[in-house]
C-alpha positions as CSV (number, residue, x, y, z in Angstrom):
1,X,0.0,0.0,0.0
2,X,1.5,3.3,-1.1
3,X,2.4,5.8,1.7
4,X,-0.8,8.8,2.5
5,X,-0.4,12.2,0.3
6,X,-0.8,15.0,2.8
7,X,-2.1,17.5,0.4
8,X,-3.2,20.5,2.5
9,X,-2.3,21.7,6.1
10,X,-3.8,24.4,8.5
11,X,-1.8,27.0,10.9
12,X,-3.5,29.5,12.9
13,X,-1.3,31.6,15.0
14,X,-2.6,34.5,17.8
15,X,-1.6,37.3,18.7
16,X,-2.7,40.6,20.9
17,X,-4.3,43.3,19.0
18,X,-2.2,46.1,18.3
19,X,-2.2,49.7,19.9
20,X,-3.9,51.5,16.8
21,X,-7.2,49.4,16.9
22,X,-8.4,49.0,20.5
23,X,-11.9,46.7,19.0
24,X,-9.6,43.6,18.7
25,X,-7.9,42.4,21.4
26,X,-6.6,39.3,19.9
27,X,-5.9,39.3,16.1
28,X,-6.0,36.0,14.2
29,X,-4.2,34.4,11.5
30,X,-5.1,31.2,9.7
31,X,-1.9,29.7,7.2
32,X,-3.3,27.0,4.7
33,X,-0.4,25.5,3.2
34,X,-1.5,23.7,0.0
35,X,-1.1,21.3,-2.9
36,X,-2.8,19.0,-5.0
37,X,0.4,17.5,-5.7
38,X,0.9,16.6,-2.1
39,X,3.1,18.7,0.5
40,X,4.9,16.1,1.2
41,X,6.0,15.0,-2.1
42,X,7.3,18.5,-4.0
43,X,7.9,19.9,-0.7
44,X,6.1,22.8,-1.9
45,X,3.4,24.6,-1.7
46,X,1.0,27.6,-2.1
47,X,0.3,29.7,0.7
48,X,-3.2,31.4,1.7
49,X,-3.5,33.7,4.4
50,X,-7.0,34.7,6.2
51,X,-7.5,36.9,8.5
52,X,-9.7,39.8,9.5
53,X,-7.2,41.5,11.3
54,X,-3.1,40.8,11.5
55,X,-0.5,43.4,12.2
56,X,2.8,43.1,11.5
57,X,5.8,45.8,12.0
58,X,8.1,44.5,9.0
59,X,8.0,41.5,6.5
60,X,10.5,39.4,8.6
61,X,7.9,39.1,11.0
62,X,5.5,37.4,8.1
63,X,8.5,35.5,6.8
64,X,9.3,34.2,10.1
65,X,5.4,32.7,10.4
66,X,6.3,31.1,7.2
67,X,9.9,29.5,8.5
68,X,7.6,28.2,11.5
69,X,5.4,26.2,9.3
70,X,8.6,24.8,6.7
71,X,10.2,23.5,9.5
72,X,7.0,21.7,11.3
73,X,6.5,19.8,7.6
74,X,9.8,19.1,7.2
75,X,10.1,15.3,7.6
């Protein structure tokens, strides 16, 4: 029997609202990773973010989000 394709995966990281909106006090990010190929066999795949609110102060903040999930796949 051949070995399970994982095709999709889910990440949803927390964090507390920032200092500019006072409504949400905890802001939410979900992190699909996904591919009909299978994760697990390219070792790639295509990220979708969703969110209603996420703050970030600079792009190595979103990169290191991404880092977190390549190294929990890795096998």
């Amino acid at each position: 029997m051949e070995r399970a394709q994982l095709d999709e995966a889910s990440f949803v990281f927390s964090q507390e609202g920032n200092c500019m909106d006072s409504k949400n006090e905890i802001e939410i990010l979900e992190i699909k990773c996904m591919n009909d190929l299978g994760i697990d066999q390219t070792e790639r795949c295509f990220y979708v973010l969703k969110t209603e609110s996420w703050s970030i102060d600079s792009l190595d903040e979103l990169q290191e989000l991404i880092d977190r999930i390549k190294k929990s796949l890795q096998k």
